[in-house]
mmCIF file of the N, C-alpha and C atoms, coordinates in Angstrom:
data_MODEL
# 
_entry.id   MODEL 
# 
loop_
_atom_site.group_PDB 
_atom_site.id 
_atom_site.type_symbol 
_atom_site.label_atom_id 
_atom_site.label_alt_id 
_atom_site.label_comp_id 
_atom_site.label_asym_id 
_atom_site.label_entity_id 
_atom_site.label_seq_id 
_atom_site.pdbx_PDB_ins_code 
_atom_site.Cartn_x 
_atom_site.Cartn_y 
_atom_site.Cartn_z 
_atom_site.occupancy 
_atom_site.B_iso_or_equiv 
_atom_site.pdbx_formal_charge 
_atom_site.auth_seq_id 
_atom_site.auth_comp_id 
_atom_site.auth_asym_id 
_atom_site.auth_atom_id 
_atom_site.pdbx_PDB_model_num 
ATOM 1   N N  . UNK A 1 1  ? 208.403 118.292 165.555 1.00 0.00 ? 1  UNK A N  1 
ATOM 2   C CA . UNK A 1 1  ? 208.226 116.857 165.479 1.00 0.00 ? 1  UNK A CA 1 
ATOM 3   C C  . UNK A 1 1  ? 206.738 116.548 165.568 1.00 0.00 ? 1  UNK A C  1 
ATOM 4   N N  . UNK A 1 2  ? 206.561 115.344 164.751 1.00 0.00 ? 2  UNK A N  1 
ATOM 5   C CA . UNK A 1 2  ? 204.788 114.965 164.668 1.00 0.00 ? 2  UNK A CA 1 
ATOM 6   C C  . UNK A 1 2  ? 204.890 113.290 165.075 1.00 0.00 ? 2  UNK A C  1 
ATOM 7   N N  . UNK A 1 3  ? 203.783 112.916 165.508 1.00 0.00 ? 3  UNK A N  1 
ATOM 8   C CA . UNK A 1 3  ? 203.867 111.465 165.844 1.00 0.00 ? 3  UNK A CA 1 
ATOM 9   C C  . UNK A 1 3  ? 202.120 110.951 166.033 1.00 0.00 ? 3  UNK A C  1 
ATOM 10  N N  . UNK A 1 4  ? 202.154 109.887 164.827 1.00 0.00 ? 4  UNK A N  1 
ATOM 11  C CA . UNK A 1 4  ? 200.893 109.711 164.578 1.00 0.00 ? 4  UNK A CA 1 
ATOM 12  C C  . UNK A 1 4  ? 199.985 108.649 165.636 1.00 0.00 ? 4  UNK A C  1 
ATOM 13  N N  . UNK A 1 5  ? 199.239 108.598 166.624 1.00 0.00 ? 5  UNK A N  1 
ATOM 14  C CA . UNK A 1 5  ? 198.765 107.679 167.646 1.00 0.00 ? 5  UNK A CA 1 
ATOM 15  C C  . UNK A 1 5  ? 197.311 107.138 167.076 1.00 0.00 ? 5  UNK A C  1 
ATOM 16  N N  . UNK A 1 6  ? 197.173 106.234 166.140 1.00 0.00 ? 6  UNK A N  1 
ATOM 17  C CA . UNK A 1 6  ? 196.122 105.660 166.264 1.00 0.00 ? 6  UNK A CA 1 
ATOM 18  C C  . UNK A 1 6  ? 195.234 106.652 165.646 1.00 0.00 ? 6  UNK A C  1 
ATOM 19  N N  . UNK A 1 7  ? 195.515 107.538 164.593 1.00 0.00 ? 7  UNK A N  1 
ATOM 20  C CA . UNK A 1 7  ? 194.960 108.282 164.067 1.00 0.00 ? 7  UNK A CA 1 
ATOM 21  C C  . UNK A 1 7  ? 195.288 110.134 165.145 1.00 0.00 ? 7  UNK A C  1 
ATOM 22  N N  . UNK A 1 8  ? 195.125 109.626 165.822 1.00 0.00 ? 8  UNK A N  1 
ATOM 23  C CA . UNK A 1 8  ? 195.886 111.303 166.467 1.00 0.00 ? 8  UNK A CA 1 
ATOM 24  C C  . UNK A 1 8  ? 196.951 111.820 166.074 1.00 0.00 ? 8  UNK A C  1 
ATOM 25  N N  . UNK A 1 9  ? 197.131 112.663 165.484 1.00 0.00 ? 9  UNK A N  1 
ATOM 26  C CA . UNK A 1 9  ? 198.541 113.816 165.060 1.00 0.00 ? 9  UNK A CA 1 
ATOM 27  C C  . UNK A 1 9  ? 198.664 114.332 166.356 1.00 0.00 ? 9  UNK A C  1 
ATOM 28  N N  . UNK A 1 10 ? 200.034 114.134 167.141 1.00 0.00 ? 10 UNK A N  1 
ATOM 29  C CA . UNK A 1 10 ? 200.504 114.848 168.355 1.00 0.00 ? 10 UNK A CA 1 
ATOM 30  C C  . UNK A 1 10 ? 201.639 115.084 167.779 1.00 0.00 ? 10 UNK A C  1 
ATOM 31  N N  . UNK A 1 11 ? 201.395 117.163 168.074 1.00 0.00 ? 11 UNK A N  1 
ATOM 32  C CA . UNK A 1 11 ? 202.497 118.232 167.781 1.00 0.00 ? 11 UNK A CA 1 
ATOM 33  C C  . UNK A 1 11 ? 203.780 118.197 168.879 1.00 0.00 ? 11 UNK A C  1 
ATOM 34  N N  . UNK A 1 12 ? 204.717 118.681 168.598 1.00 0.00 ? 12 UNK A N  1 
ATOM 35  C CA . UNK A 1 12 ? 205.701 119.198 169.748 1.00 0.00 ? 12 UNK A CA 1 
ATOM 36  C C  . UNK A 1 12 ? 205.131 119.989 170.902 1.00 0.00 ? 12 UNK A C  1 
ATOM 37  N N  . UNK A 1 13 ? 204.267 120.529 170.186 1.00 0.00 ? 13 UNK A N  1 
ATOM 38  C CA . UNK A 1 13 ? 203.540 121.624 171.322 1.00 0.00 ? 13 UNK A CA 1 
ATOM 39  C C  . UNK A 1 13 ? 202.428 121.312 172.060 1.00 0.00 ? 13 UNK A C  1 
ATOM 40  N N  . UNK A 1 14 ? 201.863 120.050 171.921 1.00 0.00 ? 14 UNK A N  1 
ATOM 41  C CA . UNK A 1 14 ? 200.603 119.473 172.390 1.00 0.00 ? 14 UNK A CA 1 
ATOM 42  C C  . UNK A 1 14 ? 201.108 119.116 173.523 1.00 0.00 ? 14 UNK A C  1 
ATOM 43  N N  . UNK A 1 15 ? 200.003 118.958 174.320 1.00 0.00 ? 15 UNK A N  1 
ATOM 44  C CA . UNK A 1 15 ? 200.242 118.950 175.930 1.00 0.00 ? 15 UNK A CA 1 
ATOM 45  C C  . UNK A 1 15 ? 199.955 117.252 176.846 1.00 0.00 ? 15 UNK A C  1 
ATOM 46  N N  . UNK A 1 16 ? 201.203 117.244 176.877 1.00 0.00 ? 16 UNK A N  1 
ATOM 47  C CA . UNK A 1 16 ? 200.799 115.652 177.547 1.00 0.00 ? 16 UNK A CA 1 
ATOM 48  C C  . UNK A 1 16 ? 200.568 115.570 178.834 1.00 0.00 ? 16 UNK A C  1 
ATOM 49  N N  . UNK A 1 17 ? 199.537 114.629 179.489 1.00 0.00 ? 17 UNK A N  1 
ATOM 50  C CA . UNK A 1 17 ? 199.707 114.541 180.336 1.00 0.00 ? 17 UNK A CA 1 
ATOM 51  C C  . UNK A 1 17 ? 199.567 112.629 180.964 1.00 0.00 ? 17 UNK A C  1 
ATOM 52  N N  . UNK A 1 18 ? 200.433 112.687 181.941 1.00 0.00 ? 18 UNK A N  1 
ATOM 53  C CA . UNK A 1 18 ? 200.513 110.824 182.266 1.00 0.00 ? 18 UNK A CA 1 
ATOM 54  C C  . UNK A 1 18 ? 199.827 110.557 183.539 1.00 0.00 ? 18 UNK A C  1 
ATOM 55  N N  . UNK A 1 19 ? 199.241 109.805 183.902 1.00 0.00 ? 19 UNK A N  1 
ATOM 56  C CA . UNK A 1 19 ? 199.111 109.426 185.150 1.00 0.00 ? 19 UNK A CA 1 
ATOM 57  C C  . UNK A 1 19 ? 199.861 108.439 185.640 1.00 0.00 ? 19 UNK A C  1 
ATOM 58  N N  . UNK A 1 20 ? 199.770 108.343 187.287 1.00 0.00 ? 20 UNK A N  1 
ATOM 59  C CA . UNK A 1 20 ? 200.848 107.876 187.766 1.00 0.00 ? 20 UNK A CA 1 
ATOM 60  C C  . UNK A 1 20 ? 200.951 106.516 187.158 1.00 0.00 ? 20 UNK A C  1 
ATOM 61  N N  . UNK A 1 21 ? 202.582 106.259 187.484 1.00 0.00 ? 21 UNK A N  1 
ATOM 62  C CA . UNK A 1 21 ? 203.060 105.164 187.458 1.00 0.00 ? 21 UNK A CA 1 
ATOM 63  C C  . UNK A 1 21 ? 202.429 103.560 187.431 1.00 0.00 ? 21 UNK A C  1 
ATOM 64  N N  . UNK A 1 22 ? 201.710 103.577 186.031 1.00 0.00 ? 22 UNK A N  1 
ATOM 65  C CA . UNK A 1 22 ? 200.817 101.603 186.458 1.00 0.00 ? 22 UNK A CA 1 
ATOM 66  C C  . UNK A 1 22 ? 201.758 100.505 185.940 1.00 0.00 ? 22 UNK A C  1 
ATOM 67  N N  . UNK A 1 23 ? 202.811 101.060 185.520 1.00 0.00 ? 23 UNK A N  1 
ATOM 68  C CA . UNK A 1 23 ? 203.798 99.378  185.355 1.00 0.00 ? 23 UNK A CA 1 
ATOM 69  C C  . UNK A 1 23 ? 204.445 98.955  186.351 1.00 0.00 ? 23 UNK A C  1 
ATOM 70  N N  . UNK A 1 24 ? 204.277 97.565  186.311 1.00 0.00 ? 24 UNK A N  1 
ATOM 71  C CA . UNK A 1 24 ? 204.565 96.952  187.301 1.00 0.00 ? 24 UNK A CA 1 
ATOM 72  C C  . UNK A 1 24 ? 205.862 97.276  187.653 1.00 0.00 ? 24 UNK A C  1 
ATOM 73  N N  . UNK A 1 25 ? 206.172 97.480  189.436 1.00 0.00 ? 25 UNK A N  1 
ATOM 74  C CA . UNK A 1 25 ? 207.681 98.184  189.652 1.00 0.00 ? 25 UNK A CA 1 
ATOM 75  C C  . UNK A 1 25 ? 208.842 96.611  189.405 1.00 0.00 ? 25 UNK A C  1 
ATOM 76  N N  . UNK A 1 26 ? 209.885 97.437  189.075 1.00 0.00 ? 26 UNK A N  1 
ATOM 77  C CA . UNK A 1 26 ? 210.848 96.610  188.711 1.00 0.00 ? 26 UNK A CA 1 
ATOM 78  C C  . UNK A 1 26 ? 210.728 95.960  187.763 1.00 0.00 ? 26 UNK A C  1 
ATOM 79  N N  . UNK A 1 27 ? 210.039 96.509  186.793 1.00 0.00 ? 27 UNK A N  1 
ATOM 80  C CA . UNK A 1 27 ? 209.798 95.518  185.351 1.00 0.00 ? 27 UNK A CA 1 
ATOM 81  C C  . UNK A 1 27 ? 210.951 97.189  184.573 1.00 0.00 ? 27 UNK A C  1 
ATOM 82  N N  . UNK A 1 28 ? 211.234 95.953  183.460 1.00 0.00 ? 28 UNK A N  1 
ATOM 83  C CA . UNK A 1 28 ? 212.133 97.424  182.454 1.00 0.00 ? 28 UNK A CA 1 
ATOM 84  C C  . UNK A 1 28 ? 210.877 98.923  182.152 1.00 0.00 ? 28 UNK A C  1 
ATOM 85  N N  . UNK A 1 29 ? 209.690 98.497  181.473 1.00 0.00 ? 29 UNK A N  1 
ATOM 86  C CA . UNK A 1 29 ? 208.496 99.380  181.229 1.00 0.00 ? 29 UNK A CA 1 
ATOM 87  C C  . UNK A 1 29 ? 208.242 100.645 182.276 1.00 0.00 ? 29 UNK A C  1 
ATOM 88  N N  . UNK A 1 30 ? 208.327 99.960  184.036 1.00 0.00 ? 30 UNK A N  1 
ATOM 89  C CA . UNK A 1 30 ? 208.186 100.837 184.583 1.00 0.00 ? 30 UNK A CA 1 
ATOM 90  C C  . UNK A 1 30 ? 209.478 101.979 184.899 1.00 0.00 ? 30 UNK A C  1 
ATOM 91  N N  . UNK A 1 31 ? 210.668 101.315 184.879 1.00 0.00 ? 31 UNK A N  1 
ATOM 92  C CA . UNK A 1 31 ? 211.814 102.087 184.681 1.00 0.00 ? 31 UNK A CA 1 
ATOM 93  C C  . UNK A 1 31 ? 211.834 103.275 183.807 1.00 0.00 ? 31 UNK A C  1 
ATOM 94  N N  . UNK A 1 32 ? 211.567 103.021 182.362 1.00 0.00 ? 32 UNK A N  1 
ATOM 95  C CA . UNK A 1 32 ? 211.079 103.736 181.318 1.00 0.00 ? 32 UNK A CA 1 
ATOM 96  C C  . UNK A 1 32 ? 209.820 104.627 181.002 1.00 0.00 ? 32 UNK A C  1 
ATOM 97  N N  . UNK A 1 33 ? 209.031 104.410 182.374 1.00 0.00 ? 33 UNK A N  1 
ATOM 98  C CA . UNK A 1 33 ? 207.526 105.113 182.433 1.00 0.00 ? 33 UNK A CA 1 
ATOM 99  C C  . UNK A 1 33 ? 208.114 106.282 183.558 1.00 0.00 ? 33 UNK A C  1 
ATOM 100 N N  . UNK A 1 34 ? 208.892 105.742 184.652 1.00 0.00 ? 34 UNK A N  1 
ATOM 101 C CA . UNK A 1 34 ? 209.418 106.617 185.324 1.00 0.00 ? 34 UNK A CA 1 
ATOM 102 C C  . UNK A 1 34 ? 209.912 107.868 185.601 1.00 0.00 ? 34 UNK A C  1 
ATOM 103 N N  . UNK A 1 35 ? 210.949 107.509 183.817 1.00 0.00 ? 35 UNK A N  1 
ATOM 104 C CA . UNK A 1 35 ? 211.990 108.592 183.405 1.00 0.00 ? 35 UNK A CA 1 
ATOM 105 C C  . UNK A 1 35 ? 211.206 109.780 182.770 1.00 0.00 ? 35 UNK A C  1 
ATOM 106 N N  . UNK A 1 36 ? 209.814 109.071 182.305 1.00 0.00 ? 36 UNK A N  1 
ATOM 107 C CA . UNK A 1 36 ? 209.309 110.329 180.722 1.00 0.00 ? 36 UNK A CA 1 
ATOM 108 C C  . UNK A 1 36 ? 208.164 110.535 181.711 1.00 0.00 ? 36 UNK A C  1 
ATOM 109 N N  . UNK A 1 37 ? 207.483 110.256 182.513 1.00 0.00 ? 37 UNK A N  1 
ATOM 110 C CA . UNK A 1 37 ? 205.812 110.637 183.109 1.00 0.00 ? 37 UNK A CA 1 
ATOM 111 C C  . UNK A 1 37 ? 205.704 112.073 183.485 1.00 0.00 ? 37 UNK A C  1 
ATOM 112 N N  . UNK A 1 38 ? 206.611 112.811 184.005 1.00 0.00 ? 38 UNK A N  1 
ATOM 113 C CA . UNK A 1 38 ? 206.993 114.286 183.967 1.00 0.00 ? 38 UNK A CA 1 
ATOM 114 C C  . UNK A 1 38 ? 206.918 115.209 182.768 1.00 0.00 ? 38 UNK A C  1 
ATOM 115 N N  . UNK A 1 39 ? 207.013 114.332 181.293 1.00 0.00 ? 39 UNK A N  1 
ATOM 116 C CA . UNK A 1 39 ? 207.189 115.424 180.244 1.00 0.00 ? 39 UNK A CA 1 
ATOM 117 C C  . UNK A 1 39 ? 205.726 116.201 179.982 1.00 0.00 ? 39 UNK A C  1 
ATOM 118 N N  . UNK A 1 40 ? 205.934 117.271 179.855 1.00 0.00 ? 40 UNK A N  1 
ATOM 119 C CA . UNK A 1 40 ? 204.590 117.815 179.574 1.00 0.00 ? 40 UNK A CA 1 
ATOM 120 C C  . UNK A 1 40 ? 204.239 117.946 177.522 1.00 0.00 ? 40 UNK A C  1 
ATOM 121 N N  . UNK A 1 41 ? 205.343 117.695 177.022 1.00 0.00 ? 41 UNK A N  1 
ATOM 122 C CA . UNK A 1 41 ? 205.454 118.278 175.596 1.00 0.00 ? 41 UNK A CA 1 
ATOM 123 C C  . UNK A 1 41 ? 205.744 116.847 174.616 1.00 0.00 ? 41 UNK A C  1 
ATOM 124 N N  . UNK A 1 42 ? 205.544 116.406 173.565 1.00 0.00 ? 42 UNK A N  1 
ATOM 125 C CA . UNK A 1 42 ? 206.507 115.630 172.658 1.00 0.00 ? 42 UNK A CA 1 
ATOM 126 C C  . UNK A 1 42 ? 207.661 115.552 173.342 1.00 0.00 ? 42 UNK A C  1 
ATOM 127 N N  . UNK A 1 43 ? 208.486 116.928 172.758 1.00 0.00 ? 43 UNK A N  1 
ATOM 128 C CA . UNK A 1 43 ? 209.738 117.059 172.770 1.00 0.00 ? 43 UNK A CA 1 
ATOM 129 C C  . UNK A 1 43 ? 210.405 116.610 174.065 1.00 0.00 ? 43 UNK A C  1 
ATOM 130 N N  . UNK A 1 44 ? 210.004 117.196 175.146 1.00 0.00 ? 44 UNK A N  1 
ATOM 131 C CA . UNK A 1 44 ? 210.035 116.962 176.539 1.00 0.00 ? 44 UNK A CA 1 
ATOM 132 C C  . UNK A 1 44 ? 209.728 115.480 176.659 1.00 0.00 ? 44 UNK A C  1 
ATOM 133 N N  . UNK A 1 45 ? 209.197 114.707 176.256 1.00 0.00 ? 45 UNK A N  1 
ATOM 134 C CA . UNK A 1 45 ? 209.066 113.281 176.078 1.00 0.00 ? 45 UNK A CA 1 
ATOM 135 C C  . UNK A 1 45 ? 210.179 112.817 175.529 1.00 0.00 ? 45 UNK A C  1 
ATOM 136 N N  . UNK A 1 46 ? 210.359 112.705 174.080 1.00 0.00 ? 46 UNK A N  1 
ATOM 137 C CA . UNK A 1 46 ? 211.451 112.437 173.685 1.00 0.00 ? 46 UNK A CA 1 
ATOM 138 C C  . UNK A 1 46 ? 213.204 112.457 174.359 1.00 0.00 ? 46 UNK A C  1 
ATOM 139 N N  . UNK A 1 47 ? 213.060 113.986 175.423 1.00 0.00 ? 47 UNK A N  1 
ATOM 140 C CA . UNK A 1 47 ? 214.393 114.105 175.614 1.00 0.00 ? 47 UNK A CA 1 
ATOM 141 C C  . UNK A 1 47 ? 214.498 113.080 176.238 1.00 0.00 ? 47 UNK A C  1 
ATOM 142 N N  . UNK A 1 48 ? 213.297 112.735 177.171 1.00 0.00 ? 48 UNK A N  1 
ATOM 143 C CA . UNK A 1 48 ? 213.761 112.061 178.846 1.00 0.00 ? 48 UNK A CA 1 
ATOM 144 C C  . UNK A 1 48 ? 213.399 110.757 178.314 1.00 0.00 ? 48 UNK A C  1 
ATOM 145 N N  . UNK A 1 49 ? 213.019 110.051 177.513 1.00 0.00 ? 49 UNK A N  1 
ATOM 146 C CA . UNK A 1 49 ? 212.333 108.995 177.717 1.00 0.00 ? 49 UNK A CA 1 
ATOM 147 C C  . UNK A 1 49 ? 214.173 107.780 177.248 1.00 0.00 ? 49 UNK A C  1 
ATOM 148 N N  . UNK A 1 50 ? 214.430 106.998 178.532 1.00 0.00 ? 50 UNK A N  1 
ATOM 149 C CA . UNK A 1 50 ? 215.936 107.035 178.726 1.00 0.00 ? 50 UNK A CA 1 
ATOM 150 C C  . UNK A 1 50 ? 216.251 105.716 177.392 1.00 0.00 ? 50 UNK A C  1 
ATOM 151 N N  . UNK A 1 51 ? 215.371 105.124 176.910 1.00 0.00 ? 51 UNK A N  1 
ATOM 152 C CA . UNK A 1 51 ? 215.532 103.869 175.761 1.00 0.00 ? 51 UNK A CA 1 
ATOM 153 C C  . UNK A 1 51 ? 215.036 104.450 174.470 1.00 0.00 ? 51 UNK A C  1 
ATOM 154 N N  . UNK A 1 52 ? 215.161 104.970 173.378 1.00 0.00 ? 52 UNK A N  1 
ATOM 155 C CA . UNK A 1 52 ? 215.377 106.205 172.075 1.00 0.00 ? 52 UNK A CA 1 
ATOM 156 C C  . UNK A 1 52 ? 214.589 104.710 171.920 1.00 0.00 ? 52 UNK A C  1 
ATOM 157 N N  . UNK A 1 53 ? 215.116 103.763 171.754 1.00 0.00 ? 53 UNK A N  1 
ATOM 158 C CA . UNK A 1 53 ? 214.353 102.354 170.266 1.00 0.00 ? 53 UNK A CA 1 
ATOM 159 C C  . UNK A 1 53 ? 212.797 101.934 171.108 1.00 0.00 ? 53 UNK A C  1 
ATOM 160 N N  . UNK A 1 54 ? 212.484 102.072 172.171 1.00 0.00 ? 54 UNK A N  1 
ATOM 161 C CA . UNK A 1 54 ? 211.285 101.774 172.982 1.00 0.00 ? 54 UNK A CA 1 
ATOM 162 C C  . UNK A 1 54 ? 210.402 102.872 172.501 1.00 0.00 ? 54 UNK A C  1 
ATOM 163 N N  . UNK A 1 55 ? 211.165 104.391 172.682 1.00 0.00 ? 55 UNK A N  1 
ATOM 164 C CA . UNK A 1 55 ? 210.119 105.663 172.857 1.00 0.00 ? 55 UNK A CA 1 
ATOM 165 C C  . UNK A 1 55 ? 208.765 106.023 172.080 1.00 0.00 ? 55 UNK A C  1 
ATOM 166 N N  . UNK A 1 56 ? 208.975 105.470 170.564 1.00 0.00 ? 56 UNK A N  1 
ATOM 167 C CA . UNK A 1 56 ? 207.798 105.607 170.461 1.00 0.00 ? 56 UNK A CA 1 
ATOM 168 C C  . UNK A 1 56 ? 206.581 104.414 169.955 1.00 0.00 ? 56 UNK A C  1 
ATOM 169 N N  . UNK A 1 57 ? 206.999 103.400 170.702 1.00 0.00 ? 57 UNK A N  1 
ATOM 170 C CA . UNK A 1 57 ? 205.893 101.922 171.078 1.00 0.00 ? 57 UNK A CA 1 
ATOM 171 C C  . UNK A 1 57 ? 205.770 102.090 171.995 1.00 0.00 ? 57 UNK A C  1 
ATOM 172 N N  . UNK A 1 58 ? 206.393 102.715 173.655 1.00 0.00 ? 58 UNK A N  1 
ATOM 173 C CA . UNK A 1 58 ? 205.847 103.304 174.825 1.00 0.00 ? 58 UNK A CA 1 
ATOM 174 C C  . UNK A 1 58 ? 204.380 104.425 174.499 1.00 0.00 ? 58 UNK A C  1 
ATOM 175 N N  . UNK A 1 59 ? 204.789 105.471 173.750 1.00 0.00 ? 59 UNK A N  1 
ATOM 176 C CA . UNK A 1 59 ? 204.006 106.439 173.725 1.00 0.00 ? 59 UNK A CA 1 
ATOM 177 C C  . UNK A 1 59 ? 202.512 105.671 173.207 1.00 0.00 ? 59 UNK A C  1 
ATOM 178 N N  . UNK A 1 60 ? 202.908 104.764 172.446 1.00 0.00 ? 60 UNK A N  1 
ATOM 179 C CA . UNK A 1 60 ? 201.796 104.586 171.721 1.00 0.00 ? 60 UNK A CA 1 
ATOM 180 C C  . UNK A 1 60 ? 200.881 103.777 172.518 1.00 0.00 ? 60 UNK A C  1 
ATOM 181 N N  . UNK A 1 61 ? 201.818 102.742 173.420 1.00 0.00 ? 61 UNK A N  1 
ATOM 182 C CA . UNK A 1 61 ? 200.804 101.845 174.595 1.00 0.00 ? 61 UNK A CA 1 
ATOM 183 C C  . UNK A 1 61 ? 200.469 102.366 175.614 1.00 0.00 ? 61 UNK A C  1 
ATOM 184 N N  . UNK A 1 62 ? 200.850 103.629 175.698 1.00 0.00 ? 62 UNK A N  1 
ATOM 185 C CA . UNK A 1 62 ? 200.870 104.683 177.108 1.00 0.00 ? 62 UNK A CA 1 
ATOM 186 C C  . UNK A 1 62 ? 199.765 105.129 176.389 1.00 0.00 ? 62 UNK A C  1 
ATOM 187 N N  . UNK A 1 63 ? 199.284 105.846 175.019 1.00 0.00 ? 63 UNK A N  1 
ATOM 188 C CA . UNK A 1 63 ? 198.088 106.284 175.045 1.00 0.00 ? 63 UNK A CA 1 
ATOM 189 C C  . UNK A 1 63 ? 196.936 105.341 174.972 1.00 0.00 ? 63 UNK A C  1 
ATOM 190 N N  . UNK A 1 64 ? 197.097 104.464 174.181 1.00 0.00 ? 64 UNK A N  1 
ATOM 191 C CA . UNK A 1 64 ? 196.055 102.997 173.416 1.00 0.00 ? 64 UNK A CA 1 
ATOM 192 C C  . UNK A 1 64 ? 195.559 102.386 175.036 1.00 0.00 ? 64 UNK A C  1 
ATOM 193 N N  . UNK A 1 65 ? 196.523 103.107 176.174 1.00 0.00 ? 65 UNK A N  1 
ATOM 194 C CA . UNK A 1 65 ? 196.354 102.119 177.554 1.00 0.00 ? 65 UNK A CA 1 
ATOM 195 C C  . UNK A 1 65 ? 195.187 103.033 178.534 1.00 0.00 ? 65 UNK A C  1 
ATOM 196 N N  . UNK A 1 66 ? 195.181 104.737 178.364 1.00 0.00 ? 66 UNK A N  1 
ATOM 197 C CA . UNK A 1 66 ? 194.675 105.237 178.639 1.00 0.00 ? 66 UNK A CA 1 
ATOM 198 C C  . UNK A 1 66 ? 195.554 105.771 179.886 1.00 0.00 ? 66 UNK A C  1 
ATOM 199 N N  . UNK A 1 67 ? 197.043 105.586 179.563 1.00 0.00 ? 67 UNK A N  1 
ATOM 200 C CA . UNK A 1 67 ? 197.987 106.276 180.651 1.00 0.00 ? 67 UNK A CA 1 
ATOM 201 C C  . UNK A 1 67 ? 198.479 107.682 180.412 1.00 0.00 ? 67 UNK A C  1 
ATOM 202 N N  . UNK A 1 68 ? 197.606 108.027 179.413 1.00 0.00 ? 68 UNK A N  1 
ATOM 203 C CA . UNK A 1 68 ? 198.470 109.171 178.883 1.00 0.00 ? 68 UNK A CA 1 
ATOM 204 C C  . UNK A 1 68 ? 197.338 110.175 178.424 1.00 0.00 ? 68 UNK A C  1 
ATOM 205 N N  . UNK A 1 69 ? 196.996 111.326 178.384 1.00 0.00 ? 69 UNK A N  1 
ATOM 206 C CA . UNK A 1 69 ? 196.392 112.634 177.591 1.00 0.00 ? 69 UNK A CA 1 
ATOM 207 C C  . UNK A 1 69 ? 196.844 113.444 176.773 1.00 0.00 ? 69 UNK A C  1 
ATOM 208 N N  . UNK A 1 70 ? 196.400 113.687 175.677 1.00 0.00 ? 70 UNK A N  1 
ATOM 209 C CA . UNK A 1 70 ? 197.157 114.867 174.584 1.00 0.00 ? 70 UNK A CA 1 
ATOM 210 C C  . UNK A 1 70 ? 195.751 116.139 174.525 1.00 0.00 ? 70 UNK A C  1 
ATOM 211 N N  . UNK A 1 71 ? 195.893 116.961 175.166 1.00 0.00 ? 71 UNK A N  1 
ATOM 212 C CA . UNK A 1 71 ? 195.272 118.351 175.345 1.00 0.00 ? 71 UNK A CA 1 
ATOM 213 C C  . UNK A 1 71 ? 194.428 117.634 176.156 1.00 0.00 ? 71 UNK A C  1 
ATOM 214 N N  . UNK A 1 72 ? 194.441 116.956 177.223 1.00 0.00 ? 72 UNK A N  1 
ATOM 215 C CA . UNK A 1 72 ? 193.043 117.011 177.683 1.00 0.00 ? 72 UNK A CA 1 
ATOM 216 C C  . UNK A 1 72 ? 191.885 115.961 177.247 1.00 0.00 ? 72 UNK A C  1 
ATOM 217 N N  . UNK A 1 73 ? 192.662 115.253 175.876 1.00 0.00 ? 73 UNK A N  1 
ATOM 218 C CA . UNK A 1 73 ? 191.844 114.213 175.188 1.00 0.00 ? 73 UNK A CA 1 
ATOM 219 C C  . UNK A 1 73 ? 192.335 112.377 175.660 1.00 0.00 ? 73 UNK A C  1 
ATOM 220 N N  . UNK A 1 74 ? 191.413 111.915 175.661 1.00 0.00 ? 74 UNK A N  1 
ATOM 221 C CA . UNK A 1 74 ? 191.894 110.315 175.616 1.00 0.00 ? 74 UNK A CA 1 
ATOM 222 C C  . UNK A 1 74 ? 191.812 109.884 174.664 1.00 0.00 ? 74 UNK A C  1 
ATOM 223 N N  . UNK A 1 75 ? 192.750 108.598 174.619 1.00 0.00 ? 75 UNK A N  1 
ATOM 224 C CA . UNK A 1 75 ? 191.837 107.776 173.723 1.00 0.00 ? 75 UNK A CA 1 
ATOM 225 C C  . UNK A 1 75 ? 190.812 107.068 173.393 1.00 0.00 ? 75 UNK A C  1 
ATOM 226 N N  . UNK A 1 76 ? 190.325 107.284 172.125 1.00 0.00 ? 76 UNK A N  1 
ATOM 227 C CA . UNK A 1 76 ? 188.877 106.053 172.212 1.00 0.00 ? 76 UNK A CA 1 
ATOM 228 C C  . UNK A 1 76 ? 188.937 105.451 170.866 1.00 0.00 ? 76 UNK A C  1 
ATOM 229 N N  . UNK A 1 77 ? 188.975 104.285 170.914 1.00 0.00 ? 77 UNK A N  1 
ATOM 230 C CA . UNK A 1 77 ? 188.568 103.143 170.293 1.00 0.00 ? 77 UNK A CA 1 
ATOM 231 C C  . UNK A 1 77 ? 187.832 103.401 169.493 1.00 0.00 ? 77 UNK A C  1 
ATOM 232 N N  . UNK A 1 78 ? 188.030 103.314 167.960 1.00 0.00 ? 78 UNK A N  1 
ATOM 233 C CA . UNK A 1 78 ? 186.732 103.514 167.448 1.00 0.00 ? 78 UNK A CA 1 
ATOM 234 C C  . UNK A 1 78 ? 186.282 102.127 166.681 1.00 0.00 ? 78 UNK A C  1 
# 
């Protein structure tokens, strides 16, 4: 699986990483940040992330937000 972020190609095999939890608790977002912040992989994202029609407009505001790393990289604005 491939998934395009703002010009980033993130593989199945690329390495995610999240920092903790910044949505506000008890909002639906943080429920859903909850379930996937553990995945280390795409795929591993995909399994857990518990709303399939959210998963990948989460990923994309999780990186664009600076909640998220793919190898080690952020995002930047260009």
């Amino acid at each position: 699986m491939e998934v395009v972020l703002k010009g980033k190609k993130v593989s199945s095999d690329d390495v995610l990483e999240y920092k903790s939890n910044p949505k506000r608790e008890g909002s639906n977002a943080h429920g859903r940040y909850s379930a996937y912040e553990e995945a280390t992989t795409l795929d591993e994202y995909f399994e857990m992330a518990p709303e399939k029609k959210f998963a990948r407009a989460d990923l994309r505001f999780d990186w664009e937000h600076g909640h998220l790393t793919v190898n080690g990289e952020k995002y930047e604005e260009e």
